[in-house]
Each structure stands twice: as structure tokens, then as C-alpha cells.
N, C-alpha and C positions, 0 to 999 in steps of 0.2 A: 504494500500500500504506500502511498506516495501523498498524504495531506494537504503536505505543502502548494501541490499543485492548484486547489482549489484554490487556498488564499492568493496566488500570485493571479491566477483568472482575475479574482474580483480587482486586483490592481491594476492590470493588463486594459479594465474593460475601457477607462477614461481614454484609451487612444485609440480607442474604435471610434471616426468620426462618421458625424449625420448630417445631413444635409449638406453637407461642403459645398456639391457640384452646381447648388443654385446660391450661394453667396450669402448668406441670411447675415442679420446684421449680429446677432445673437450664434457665437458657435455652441455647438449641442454634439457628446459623445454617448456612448451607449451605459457610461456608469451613470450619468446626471438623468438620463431616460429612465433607466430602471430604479433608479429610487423615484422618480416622479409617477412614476407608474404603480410603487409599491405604495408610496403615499395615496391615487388616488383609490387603490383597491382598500385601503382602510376604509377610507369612505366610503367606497359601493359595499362594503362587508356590514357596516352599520346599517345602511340606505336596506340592503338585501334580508337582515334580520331584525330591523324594530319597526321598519314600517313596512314591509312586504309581509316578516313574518316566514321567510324563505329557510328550508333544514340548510346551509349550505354550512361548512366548516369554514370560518372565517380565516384560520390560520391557512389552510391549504389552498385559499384562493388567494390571501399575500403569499404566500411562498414563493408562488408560483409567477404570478406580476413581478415579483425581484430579480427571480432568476431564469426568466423564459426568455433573457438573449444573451445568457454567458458562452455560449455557442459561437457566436463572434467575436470571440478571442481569438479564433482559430480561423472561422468565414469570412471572417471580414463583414461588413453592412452591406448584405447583398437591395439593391432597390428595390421597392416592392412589383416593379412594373415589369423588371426579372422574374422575380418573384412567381408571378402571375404568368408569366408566359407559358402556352399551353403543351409546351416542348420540353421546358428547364423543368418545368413544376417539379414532378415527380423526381428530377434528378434532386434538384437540392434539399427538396424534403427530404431524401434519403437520406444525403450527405447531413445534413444537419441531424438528423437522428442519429447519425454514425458515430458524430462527434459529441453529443450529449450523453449515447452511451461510453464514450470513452473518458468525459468529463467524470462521471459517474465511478468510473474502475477504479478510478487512482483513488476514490476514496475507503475509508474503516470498511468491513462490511458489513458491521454494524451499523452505519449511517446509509447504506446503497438504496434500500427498500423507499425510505425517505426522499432522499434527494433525487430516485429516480420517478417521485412522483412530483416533484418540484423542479427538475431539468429536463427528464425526456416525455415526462406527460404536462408537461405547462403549459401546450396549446393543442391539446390533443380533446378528441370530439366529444368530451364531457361536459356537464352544464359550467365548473368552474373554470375548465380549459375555453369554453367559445366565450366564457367570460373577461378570462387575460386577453383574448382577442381582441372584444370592444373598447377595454384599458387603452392596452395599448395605439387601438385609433385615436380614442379622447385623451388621450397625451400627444400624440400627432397633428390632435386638431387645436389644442390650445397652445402648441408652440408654431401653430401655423396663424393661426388668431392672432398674435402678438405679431409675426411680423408682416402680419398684413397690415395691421394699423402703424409700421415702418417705412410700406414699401406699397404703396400703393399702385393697384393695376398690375400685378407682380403675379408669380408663378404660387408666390405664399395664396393669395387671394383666393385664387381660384380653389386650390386644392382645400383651404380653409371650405370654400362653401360647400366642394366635394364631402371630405369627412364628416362635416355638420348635417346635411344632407341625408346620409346613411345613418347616421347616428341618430339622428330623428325620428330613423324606423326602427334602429335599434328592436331585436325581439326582448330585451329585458331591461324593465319597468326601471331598477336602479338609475341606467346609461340613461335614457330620455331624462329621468326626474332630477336629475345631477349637469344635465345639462340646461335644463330649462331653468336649473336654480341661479347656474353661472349667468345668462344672460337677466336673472330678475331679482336672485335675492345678491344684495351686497355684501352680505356675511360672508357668502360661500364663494362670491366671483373674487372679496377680499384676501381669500383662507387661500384658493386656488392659484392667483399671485404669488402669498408668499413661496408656494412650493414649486411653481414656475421659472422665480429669479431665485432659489436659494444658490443655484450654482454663478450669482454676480457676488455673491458674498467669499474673496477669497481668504484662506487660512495661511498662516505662518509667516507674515507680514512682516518686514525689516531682515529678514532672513534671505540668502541667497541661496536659492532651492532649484535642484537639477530636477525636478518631477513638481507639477504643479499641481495648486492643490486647492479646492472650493467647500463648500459647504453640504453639495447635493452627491458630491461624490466621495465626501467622508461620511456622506449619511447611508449611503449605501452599502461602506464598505463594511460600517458598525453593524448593519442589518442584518449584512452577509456572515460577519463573523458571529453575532448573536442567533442568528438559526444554524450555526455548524456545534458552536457550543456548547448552545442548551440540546440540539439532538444526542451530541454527545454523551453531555450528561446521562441525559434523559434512558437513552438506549444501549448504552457502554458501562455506566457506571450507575444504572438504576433510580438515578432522581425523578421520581417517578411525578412528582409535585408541581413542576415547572408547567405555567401557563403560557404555550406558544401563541398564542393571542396576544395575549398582554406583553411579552417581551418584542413581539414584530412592531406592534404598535410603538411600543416604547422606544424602541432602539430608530424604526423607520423616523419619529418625530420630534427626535431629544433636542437637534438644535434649528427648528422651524423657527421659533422664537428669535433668533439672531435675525434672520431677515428683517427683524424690525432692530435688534440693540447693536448688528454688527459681531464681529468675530472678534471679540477681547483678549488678547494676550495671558496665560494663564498666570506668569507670574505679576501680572498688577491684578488678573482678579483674587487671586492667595494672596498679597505683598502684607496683610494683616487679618487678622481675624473680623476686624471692625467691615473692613472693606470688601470679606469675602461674603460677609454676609449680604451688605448690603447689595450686593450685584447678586445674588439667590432670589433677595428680596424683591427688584427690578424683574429680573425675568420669570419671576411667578407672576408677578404681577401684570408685565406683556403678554406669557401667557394666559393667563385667566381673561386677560382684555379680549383674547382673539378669540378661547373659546365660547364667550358670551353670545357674540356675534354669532355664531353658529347657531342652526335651529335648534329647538329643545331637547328631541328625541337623539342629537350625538355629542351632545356636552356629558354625558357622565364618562362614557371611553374616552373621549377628546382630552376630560379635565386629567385622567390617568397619565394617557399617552404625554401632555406637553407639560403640565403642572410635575407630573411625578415620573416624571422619567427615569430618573436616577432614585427615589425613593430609596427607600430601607427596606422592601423586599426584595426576595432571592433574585425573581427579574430584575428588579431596580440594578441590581446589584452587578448582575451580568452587562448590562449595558452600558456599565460605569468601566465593567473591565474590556467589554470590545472598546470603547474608546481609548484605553489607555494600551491596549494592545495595538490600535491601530497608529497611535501616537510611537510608540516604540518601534514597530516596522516600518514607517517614514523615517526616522530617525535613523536607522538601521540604514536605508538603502541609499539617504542623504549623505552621512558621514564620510564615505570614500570621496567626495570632490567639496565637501565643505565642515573645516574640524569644529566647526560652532556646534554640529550637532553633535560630538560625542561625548560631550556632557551630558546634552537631552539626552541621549542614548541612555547616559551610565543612570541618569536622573528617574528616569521611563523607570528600566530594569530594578531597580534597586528599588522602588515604590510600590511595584507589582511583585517581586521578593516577598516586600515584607507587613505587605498587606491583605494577598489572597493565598489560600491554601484550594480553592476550588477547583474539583478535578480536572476540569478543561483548561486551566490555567496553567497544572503542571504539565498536561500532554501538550500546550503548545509550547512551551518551555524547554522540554524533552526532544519534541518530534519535528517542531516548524520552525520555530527562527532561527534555527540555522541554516536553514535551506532560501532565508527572505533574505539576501543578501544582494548587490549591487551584482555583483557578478552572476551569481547563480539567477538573479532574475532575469538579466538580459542574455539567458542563453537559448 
């Protein structure tokens, strides 16, 4: 088994680029899609079960929205017009299944069952797979939305009215009600922004950084590593306890809240206790602003997800350590062309030492950073 592999995918994914070949004024790769996408299937998973009322398992329809194009690590962003063509079809379908089961091998075989129901069935002809379907157009269409109102008369345009179009007939109630909210309720066209521009929010700021780095695709990366961990857990080491609901939420939404306060340097928000708090205190309080604005029936998961992300439970807890895992593996792959970061490195490690003991913490400790290396990544 090979772990490591997965994690360097979810690293991999930010240089799979989208839309290039028409210019957009906003660049968009396949890590900043897939947490945008994981973000909106939170909301269709609430949309789906408080006001439909729908059996669906809400964690295996975000699974699936996060990791239904880490296959283009390897494909590349085939166009959908490719795609479509009634020649290739069948060929890339294939190839693409080929390499999701191959995404899949390298991993525990204890996680395989799992993940190959979140990589090789993610858009497979089940109610939650045609549902990562419609996801994935209504993130299509709202980054085609935005730079229609850029670029008027434009290639965005059309395709905007294309996607709106079919999403209109959408066969499920979520997609239409989610869409008719964005053009009417301002809560949700609000909430939708911020998960739109998280990736103009960049991280590690004042630093000179060989790998670039945003908000939407550290949200991703958290997400990613938070569904490999808690499986982990979950199915390796018997933590039988763990709500994969609640940790997808949590992890996909811990830092939406910066879209409004900005990406803070961590050591002036620690530089004292007075001032750690007070910036807890700021961004609960952004967050609680924004889930107010939300309709009623998804402010109780919403107030989890953005309020309590890091919380004092077991998930809280997890998604406290993907991020600081995630912090440690930048740091790691930074350090060879810039020595500022091998403090953070030493700072990372030596924090995560001697503050978790939780078993996914020691397996990646064990089994993957050493293999997240500058070198070994770019082979």
C-alpha cells in the first residue's frame, strides 16, 4: 500500500487548470472546484433532508462532490465537449474509471470499500452519483455567472445561460430550489459568494512560496485529509463514534468565514492570549452573522459547520489536526528552496508531537511524511 499517494493527489489537484483556453478573468483549478463543489453538496444534503425529507446519506453525497475529479491528476481537465463526443465517450469513461480504480489500490485496504465509493462510484448512475452530476454543473454555472457579469457578450455568457437552463429542469427539487434561492434570496446568493471567491483569499503572505496557496484549496485539502483520517480511524482502528457528516461539514467550512476577516497570520492571531481570543471572538461572530442570513431550516448544521468547526469534539478535533497536518506538509515541500520555513516545519512537527496521540496522526507520522517531500512529490 502506498498512502502517500492519495495525499500528494489532493496536492497535485490545484495544477489541474479550468477554463484557461477561454481567458476568464478569475483562474479556477480542479482543487478550488472541488471544495466548491463539496461546499455546495452540504447545502443540497440539508436542502435534500429537512425540507424534501429525502433517505439520502448526506456524508456519501459530500464524499463524493470532493473527490469525483481527483482522476485529473493523472487526465488532465478533459472538456466537457470531449467529453461528450459520441466517439471518445466511452473511451474516457473507461480511462477514467481505470485511473480511479488505480487511485483507489494505492490505498489501506481497509479504506478501499470507502473510497471506492467516493472515487470510482462518485458519478456513477445512482441517485447520489446523478446528484454530484448536477453539483458539479451548478458550480460551472456560478463561476460562469460571475464572469459573465466580467465579460460581457462573452463565451462565459452564453454557457452561463446554457447551464442555468438545464439546471432549471434539473430532475431534483434541491438543484432548482438552490438555484432559484441564489437569484432571490440574498442570504444564500450572499453565502454562495463567499464560497465562490474563497480561492481570492491567499495564504502565507510575506513568505516566498514555491507552491501557491488560497483558501479554497486549503479547504479542500483539510477535507480531503479529514475523510482519509476519520475512515481510518473509523475502519482500521475501530473508532466506531466519529460523525462523517459532521467532520465533512466541519472540515469543508472551517475557514469560509475569512472571506469576510481575511487570512490572519497565525502568529499575531496567538502573539497573546488576550488577542487570541479576541480574533475566536471576531470570527464566531462573522460566522454567526452569515449563518443568520441563511434560511431557518440550515442554520443548526450551518451554526456546527462554521461556528464550531474546531470545537472540543472528536471531529472538532480532527479538523484542527488536518489543518495543522496540512500546514506541516506545505512547510515540508516549501523548505528545500526557502529556509524561513524550516522552523515552521520544526514549529508544525513539534506541536503535532506533543499535542495528539490520535491514531491517524501516528500513521501519518509513520507512513506519509516522508514520502511528502519536494523531491518525492515532483516525481
Amino acid at each position: 500500500m502506498n498512502n502517500s499517494h492519495y495525499v500528494k493527489s489532493i496536492f497535485q489537484m490545484q495544477y489541474v487548470s479550468r477554463w484557461q483556453e477561454f481567458s476568464p478573468r478569475y483562474k479556477d483549478n480542479a482543487a478550488s472546484h472541488s471544495f466548491r463543489c463539496g461546499a455546495i453538496a452540504v447545502l443540497i444534503s440539508i436542502i435534500e433532508t429537512r425540507l424534501y425529507h429525502k433517505p439520502i446519506l448526506p456524508s456519501e453525497l459530500i464524499g463524493k462532490a470532493l473527490l469525483h475529479d481527483l482522476n485529473e491528476t493523472v487526465t488532465g481537465s478533459i472538456k466537457y465537449v470531449t467529453k461528450k463526443e459520441q466517439t471518445l465517450s466511452p473511451h474516457i469513461q473507461k480511462l477514467e474509471n481505470e485511473v480511479n480504480k488505480e487511485l483507489v489500490a494505492y490505498l489501506s485496504k481497509s479504506l478501499q470499500p470507502s473510497f471506492t465509493e467516493y472515487i470510482v462510484q462518485a458519478e456513477d448512475n445512482s441517485y447520489t452519483g446523478n446528484l454530484v452530476k448536477a453539483i458539479d454543473s451548478f458550480d460551472a454555472m456560478l463561476f460562469c455567472r460571475r464572469e459573465s457579469n466580467l465579460q460581457h457578450q462573452s463565451y462565459f455568457t452564453e454557457r452561463y445561460e446554457q447551464l442555468r437552463n438545464v439546471l432549471m429542469q434539473s430532475e431534483f427539487e434541491s438543484i432548482r430550489w438552490l438555484l432559484l434561492a441564489l437569484e432571490q434570496d440574498e442570504g444564500i446568493a450572499q453565502f454562495l459568494d463567499y464560497i465562490l471567491n474563497l480561492d481570492l483569499i491567499d495564504r502565507w503572505g510575506g513568505s516566498f512560496n514555491l507552491i501557491p496557496d488560497n483558501d479554497a484549496t486549503h479547504s479542500f485539502r483539510v477535507a480531503a485529509l479529514c475523510l482519509f483520517n476519520a475512515h481510518l480511524e473509523k475502519e482500521k482502528y475501530n473508532k466506531e463514534h466519529i460523525n462523517m457528516y459532521a467532520i465533512l461539514g466541519k472540515s469543508i467550512m472551517h475557514d469560509v468565514v475569512e472571506g469576510v476577516s481575511g487570512d490572519v497570520a497565525s502568529p499575531i492571531k496567538r502573539s497573546s492570549i488576550e488577542i487570541k481570543q479576541a480574533f475566536i471572538n471576531f470570527e464566531q461572530q462573522v460566522a454567526r452573522d452569515m449563518v443568520s442570513n441563511l434560511p431557518a431550516f440550515m442554520q443548526e448544521d450551518m451554526m456546527d459547520f462554521l461556528v464550531h468547526a474546531k470545537d472540543d469534539s472528536y471531529e472538532g478535533m480532527l479538523v484542527e489536526i488536518a489543518d495543522k497536518l496540512d500546514a506541516l506538509i506545505k512547510s515540508n515541500l516549501e523548505m528545500r528552496n526557502n529556509p524561513h520555513y524550516v522552523s515552521k516545519y520544526e514549529q508544525q512537527l513539534t506541536h503535532i508531537q506533543h499535542h495528539y496521540e490520535n491514531p491517524s496522526v501516528i500513521f501519518f507520522l509513520a507512513y506519509i511524511l516522508h514520502d511528502i517531500t519536494y523531491d518525492h512529490f515532483m516525481r
